[in-house]
N, CA, C and O atoms as a GROMACS GRO file, in nm:
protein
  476
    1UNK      N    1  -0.946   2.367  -1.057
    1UNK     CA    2  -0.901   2.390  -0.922
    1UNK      C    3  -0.837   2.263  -0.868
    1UNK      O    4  -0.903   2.160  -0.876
    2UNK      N    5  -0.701   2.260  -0.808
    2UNK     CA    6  -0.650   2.144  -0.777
    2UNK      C    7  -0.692   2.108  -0.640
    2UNK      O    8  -0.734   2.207  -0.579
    3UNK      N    9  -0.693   2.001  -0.574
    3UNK     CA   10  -0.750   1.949  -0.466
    3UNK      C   11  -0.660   1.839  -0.436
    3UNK      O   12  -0.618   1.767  -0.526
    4UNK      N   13  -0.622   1.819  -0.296
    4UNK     CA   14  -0.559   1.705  -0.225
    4UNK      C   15  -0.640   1.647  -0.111
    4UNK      O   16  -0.716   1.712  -0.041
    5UNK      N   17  -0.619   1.539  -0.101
    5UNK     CA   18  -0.662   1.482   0.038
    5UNK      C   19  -0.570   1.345   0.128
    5UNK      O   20  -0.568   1.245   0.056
    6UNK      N   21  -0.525   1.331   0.212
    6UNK     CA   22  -0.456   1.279   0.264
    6UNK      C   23  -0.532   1.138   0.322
    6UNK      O   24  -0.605   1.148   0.421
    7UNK      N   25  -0.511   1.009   0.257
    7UNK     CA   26  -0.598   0.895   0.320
    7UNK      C   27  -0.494   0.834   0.394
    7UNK      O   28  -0.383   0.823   0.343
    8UNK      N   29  -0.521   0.782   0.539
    8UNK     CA   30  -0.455   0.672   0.574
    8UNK      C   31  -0.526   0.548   0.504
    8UNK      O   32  -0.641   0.520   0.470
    9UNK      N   33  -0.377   0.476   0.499
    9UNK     CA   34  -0.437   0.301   0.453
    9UNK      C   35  -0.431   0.238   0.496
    9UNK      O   36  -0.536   0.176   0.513
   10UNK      N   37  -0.282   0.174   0.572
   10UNK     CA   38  -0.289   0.130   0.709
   10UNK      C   39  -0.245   0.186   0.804
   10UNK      O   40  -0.164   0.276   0.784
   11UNK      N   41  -0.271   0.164   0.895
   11UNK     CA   42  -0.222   0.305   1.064
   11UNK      C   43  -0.103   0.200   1.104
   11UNK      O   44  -0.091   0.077   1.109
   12UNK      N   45   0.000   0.345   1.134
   12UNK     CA   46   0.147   0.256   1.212
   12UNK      C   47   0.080   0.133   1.276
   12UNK      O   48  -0.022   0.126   1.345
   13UNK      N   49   0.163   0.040   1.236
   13UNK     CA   50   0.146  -0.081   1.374
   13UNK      C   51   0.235  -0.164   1.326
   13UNK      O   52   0.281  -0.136   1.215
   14UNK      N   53   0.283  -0.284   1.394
   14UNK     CA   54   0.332  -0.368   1.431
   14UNK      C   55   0.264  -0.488   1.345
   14UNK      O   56   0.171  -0.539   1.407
   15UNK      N   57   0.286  -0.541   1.228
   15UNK     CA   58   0.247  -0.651   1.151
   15UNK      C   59   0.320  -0.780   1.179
   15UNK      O   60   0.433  -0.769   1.227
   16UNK      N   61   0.276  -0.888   1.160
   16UNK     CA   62   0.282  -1.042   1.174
   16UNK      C   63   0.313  -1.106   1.092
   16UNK      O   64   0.414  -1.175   1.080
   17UNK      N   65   0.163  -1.078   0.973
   17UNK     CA   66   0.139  -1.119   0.876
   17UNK      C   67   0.077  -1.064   0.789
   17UNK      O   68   0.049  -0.944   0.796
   18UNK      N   69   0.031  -1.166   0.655
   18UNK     CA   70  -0.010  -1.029   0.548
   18UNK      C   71  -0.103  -1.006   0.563
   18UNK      O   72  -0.182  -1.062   0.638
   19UNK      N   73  -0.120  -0.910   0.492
   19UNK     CA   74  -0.244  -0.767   0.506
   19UNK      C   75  -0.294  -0.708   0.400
   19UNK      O   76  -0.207  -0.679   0.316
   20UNK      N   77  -0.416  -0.675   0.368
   20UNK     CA   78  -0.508  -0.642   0.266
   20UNK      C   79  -0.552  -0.519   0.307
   20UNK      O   80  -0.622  -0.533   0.407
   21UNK      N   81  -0.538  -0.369   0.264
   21UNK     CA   82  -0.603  -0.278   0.310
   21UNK      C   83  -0.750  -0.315   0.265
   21UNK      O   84  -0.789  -0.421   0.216
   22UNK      N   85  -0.847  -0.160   0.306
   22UNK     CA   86  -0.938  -0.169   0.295
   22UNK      C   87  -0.918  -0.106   0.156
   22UNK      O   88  -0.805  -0.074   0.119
   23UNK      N   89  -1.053  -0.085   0.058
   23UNK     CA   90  -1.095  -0.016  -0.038
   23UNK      C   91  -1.064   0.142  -0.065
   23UNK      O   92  -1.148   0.203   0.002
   24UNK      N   93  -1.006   0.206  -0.113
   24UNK     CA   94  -0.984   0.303  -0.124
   24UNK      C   95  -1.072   0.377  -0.251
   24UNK      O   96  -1.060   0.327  -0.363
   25UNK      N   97  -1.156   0.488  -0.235
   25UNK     CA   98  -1.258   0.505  -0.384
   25UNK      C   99  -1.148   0.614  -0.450
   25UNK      O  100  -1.122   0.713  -0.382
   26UNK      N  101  -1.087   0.597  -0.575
   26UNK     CA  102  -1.033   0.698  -0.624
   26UNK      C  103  -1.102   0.734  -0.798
   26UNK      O  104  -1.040   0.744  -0.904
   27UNK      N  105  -1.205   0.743  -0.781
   27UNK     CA  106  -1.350   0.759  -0.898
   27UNK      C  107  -1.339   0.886  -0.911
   27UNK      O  108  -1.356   0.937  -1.022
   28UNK      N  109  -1.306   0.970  -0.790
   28UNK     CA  110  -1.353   1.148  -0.803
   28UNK      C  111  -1.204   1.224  -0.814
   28UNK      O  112  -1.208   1.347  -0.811
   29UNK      N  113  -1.065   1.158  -0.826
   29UNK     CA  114  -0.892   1.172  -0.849
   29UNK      C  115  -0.864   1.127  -0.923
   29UNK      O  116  -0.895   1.013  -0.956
   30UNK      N  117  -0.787   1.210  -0.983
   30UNK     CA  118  -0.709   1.254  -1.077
   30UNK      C  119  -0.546   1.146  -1.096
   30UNK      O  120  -0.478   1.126  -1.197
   31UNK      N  121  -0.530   1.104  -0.975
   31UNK     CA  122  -0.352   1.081  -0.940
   31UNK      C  123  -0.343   1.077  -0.822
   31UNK      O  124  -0.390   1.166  -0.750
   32UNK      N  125  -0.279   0.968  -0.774
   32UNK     CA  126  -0.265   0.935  -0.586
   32UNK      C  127  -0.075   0.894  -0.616
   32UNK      O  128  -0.021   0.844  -0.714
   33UNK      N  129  -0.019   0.938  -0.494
   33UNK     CA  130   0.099   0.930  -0.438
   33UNK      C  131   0.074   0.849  -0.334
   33UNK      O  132  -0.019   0.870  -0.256
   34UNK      N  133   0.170   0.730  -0.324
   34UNK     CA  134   0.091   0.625  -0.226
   34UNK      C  135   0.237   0.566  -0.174
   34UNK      O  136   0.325   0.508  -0.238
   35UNK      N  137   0.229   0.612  -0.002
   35UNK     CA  138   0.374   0.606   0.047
   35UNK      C  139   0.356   0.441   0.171
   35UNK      O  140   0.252   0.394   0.218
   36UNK      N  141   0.500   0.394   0.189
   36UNK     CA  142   0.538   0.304   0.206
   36UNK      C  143   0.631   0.344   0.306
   36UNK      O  144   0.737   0.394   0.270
   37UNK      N  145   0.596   0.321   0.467
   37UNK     CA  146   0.690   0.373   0.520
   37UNK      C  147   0.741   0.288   0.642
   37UNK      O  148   0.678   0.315   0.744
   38UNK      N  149   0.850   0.180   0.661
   38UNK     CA  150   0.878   0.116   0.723
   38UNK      C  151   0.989   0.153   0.832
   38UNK      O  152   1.108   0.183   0.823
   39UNK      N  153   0.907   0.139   0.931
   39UNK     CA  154   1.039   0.209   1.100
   39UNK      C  155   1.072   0.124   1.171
   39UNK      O  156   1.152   0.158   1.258
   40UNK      N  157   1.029  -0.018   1.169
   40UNK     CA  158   1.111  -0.144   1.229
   40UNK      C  159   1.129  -0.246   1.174
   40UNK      O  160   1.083  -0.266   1.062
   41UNK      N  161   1.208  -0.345   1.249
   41UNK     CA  162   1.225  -0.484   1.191
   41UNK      C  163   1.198  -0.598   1.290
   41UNK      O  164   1.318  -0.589   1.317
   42UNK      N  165   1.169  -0.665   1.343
   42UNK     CA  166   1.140  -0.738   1.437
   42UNK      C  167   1.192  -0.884   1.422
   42UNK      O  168   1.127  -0.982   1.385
   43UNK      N  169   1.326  -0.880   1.458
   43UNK     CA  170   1.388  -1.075   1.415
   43UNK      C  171   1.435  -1.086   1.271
   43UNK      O  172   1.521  -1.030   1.203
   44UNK      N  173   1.325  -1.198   1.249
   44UNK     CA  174   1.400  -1.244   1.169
   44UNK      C  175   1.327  -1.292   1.044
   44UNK      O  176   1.350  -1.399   0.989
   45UNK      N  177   1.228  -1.190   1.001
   45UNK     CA  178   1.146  -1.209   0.858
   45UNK      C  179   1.236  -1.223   0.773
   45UNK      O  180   1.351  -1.207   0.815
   46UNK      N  181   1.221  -1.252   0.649
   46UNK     CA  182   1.326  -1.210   0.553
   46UNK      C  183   1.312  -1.135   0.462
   46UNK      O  184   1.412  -1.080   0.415
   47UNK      N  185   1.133  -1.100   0.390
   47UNK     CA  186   1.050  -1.005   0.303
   47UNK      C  187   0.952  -0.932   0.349
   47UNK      O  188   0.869  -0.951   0.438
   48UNK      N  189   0.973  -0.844   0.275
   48UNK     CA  190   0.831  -0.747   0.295
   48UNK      C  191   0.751  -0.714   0.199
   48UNK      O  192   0.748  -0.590   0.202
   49UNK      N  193   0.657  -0.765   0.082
   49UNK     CA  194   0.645  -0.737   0.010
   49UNK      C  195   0.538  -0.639  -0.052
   49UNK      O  196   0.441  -0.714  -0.060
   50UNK      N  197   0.507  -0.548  -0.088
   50UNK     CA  198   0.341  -0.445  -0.090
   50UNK      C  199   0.360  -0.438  -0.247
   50UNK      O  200   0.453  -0.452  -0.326
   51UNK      N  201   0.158  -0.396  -0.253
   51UNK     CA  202   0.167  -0.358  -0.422
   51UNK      C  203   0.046  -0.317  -0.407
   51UNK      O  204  -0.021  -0.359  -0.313
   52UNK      N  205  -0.010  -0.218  -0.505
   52UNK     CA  206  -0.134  -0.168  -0.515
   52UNK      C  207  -0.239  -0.225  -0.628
   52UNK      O  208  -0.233  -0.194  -0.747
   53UNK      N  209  -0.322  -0.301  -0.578
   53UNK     CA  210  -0.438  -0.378  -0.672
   53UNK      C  211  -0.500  -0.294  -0.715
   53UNK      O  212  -0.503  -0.184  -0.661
   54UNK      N  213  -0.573  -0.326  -0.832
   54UNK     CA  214  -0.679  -0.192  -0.922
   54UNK      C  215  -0.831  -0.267  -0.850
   54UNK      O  216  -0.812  -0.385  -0.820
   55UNK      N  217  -0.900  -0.243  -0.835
   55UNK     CA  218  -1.064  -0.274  -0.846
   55UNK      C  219  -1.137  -0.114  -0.981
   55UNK      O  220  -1.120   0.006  -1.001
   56UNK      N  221  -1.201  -0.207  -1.022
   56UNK     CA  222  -1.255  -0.167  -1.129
   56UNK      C  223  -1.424  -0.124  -1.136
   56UNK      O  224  -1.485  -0.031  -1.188
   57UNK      N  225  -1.476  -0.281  -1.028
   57UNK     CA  226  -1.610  -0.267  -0.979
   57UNK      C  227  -1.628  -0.213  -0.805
   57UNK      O  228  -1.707  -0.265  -0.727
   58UNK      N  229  -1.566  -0.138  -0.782
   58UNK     CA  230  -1.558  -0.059  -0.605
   58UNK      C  231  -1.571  -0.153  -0.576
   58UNK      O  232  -1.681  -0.208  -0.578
   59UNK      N  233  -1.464  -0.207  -0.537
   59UNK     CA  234  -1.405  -0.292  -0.428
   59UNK      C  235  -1.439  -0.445  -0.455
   59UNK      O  236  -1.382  -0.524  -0.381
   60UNK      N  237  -1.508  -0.486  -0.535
   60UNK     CA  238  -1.582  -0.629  -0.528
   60UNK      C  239  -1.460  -0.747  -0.564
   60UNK      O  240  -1.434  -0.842  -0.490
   61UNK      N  241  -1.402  -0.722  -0.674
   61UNK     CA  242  -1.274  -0.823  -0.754
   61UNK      C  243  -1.182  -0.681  -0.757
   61UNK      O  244  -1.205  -0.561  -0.770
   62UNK      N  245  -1.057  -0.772  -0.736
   62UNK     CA  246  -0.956  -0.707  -0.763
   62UNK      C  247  -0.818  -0.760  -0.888
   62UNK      O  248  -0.780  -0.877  -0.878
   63UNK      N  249  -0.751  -0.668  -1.000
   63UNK     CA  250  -0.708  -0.693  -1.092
   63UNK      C  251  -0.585  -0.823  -1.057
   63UNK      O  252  -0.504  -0.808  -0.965
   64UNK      N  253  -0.587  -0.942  -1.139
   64UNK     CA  254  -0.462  -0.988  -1.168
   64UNK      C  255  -0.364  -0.964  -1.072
   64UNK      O  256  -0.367  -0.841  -1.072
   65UNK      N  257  -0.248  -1.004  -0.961
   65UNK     CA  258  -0.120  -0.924  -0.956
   65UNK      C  259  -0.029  -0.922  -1.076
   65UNK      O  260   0.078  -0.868  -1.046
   66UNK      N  261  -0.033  -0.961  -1.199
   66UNK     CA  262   0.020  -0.889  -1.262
   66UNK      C  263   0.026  -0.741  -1.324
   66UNK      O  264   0.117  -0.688  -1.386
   67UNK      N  265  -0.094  -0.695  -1.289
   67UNK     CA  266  -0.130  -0.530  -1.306
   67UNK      C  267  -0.128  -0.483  -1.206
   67UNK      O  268  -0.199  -0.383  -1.186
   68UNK      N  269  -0.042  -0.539  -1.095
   68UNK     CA  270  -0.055  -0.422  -0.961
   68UNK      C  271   0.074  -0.383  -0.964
   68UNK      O  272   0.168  -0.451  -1.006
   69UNK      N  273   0.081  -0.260  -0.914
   69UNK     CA  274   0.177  -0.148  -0.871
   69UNK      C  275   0.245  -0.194  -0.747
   69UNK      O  276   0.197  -0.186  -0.634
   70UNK      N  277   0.424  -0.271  -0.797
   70UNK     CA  278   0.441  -0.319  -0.681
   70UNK      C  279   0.546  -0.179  -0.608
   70UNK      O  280   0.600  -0.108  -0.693
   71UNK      N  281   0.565  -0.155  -0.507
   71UNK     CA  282   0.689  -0.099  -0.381
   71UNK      C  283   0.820  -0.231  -0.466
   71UNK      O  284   0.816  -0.337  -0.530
   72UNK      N  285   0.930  -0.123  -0.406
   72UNK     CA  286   1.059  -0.212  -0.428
   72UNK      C  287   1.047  -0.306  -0.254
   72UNK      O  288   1.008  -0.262  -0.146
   73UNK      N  289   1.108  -0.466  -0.296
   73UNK     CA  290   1.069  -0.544  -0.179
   73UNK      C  291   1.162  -0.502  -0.069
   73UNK      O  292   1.282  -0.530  -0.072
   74UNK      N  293   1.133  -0.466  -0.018
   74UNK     CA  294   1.173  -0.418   0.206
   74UNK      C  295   1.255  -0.604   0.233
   74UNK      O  296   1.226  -0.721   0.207
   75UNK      N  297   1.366  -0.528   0.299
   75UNK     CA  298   1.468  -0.667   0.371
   75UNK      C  299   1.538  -0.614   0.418
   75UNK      O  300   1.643  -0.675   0.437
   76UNK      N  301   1.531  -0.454   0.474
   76UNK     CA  302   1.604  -0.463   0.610
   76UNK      C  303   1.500  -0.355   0.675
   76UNK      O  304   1.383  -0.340   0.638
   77UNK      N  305   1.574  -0.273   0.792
   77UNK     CA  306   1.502  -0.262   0.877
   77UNK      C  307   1.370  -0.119   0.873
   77UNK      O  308   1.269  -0.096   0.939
   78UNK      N  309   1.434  -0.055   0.768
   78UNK     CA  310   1.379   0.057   0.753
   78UNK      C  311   1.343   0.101   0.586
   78UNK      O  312   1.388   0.020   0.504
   79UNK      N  313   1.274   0.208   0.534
   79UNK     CA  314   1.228   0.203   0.419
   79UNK      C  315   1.119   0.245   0.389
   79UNK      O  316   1.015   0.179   0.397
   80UNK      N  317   1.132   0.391   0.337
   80UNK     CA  318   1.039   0.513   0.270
   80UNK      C  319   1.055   0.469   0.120
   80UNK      O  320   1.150   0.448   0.044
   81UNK      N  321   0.891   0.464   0.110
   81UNK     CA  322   0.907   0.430  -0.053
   81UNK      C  323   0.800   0.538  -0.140
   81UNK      O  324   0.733   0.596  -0.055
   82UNK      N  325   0.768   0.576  -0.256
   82UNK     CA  326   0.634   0.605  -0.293
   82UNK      C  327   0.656   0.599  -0.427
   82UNK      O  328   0.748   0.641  -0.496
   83UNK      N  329   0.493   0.506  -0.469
   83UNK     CA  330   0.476   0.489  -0.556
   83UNK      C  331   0.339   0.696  -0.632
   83UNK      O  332   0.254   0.769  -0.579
   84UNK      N  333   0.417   0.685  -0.783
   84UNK     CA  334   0.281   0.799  -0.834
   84UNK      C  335   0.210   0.730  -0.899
   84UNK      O  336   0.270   0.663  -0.984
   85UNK      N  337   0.041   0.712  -0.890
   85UNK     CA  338  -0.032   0.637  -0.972
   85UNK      C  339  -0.114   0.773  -1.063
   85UNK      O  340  -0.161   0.876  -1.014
   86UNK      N  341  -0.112   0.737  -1.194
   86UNK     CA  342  -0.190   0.849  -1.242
   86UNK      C  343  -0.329   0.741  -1.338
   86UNK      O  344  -0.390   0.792  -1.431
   87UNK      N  345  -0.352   0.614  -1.297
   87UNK     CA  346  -0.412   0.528  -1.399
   87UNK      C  347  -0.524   0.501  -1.313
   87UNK      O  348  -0.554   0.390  -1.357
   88UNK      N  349  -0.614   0.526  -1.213
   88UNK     CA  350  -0.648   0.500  -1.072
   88UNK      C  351  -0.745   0.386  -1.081
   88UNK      O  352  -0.748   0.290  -1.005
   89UNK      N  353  -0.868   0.423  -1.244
   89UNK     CA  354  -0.975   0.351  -1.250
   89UNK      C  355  -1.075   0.378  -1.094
   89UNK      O  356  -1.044   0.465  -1.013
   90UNK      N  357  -1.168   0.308  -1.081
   90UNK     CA  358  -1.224   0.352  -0.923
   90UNK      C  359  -1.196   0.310  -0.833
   90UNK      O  360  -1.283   0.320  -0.746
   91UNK      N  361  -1.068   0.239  -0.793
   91UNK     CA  362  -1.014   0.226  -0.673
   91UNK      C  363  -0.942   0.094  -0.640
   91UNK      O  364  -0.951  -0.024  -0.677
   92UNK      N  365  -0.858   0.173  -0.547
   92UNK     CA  366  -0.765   0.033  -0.561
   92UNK      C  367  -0.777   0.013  -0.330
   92UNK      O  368  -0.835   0.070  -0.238
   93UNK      N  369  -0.672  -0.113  -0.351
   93UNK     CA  370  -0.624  -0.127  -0.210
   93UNK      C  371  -0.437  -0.172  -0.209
   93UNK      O  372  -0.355  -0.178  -0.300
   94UNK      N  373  -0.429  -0.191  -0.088
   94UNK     CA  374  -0.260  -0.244  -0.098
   94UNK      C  375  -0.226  -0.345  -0.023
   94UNK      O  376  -0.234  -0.334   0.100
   95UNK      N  377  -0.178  -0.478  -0.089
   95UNK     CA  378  -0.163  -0.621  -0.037
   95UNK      C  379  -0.034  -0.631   0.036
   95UNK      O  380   0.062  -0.576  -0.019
   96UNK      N  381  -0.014  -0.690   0.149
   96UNK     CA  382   0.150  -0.667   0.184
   96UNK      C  383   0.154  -0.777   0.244
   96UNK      O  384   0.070  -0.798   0.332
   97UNK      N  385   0.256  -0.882   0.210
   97UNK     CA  386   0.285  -1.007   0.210
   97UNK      C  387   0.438  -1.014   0.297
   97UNK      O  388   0.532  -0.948   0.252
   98UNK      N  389   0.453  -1.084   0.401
   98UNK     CA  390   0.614  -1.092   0.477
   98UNK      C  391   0.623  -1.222   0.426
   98UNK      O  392   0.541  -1.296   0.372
   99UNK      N  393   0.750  -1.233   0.457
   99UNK     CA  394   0.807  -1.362   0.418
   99UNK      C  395   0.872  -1.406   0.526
   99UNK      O  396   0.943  -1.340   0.602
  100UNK      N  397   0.847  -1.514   0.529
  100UNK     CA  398   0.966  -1.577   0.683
  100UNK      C  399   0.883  -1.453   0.827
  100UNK      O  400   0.944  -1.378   0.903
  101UNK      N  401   0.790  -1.467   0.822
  101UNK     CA  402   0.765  -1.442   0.944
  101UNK      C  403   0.701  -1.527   1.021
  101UNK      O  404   0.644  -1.629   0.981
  102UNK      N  405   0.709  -1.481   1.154
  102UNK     CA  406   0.649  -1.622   1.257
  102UNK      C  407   0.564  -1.552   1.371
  102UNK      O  408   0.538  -1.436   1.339
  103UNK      N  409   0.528  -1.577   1.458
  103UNK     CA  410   0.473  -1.538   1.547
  103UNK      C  411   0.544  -1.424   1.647
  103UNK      O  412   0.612  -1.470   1.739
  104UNK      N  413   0.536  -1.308   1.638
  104UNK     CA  414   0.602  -1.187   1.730
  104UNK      C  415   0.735  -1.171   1.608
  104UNK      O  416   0.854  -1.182   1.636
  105UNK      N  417   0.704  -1.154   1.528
  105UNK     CA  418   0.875  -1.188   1.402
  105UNK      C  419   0.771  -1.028   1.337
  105UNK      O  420   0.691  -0.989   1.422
  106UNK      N  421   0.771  -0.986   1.272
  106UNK     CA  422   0.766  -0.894   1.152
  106UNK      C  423   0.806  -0.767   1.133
  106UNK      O  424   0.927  -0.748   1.146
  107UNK      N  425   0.719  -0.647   1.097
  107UNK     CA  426   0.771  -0.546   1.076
  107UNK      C  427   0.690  -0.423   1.100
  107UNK      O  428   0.570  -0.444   1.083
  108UNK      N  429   0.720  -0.309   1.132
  108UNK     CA  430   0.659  -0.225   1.198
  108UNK      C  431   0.660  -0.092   1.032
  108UNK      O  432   0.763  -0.042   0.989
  109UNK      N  433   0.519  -0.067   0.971
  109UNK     CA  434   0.508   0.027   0.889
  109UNK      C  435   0.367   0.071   0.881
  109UNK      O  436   0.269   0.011   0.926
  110UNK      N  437   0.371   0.204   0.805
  110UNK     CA  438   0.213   0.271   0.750
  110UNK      C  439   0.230   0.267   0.614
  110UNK      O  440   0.334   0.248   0.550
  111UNK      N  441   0.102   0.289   0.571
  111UNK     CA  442   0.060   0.315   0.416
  111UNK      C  443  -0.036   0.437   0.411
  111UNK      O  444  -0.149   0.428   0.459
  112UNK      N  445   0.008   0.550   0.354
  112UNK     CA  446  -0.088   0.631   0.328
  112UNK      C  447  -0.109   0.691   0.148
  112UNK      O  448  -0.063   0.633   0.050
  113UNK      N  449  -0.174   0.792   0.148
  113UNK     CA  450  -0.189   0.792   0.004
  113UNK      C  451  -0.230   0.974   0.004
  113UNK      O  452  -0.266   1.020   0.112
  114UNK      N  453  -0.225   1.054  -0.098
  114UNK     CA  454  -0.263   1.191  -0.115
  114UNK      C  455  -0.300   1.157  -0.252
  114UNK      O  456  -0.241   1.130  -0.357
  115UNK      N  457  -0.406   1.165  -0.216
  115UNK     CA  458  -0.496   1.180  -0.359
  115UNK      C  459  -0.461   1.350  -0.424
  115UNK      O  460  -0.415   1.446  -0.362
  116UNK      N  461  -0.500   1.341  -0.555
  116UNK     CA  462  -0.524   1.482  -0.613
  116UNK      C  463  -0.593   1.526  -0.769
  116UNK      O  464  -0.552   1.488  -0.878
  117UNK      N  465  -0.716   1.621  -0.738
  117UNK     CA  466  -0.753   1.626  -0.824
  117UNK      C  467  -0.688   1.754  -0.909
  117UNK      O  468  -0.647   1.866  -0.878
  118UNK      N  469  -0.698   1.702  -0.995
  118UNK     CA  470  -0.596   1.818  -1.131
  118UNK      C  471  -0.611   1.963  -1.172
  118UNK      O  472  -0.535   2.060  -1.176
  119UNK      N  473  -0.773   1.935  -1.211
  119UNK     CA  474  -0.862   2.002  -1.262
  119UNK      C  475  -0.978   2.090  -1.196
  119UNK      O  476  -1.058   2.151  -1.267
   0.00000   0.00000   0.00000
């Protein structure tokens, strides 16, 4: 029986600086679709960068960034992205790093995710 569920990861807002979601458990899914959705620009950042870390032990360490699932990097003002993960292990989060931002400077986006089980 297939099953979906819709997680927010981060809620619209207005970012500064970088950001670490919280823990996401994907132990009991199959495959997550994990969207990237940027609706402003604010000045004069110059990057936006996101990627999805593995945790292996729920939430405690998180993998290398060389094994994370990066988004293509955001540099202008807008930008729908989604990554399909079908490798999940028990859970990951999503790191998002600006570049050249300053105080009242960044970028306005959400992160959500639809999990799904297969089977």
């Amino acid at each position: 029986m297939r099953e979906t569920k819709v997680v927010e990861i981060l809620a619209s807002a207005a970012q500064i600086g970088s950001v670490n979601s919280a823990y996401i458990d994907t132990a009991a899914w199959d495959e997550a679709h994990v969207f990237l959705v940027v609706t402003a620009k604010t000045s004069t950042p110059t990057t936006l960068d996101a990627a999805v870390t593995y945790s292996f032990d729920y939430g405690t360490t998180y993998a290398a960034p060389v094994t994370a699932e990066p988004f293509t990097q955001v540099t202008g003002a807008t930008s729908t992205q989604c990554l399909k993960l079908t490798n999940l292990g028990k859970g990951f989060r999503v790191e998002v790093t600006m570049v050249g931002g300053e105080a009242g400077k960044g970028w306005t986006f959400y992160i959500e995710a639809v999990l799904k089980r297969l089977s």
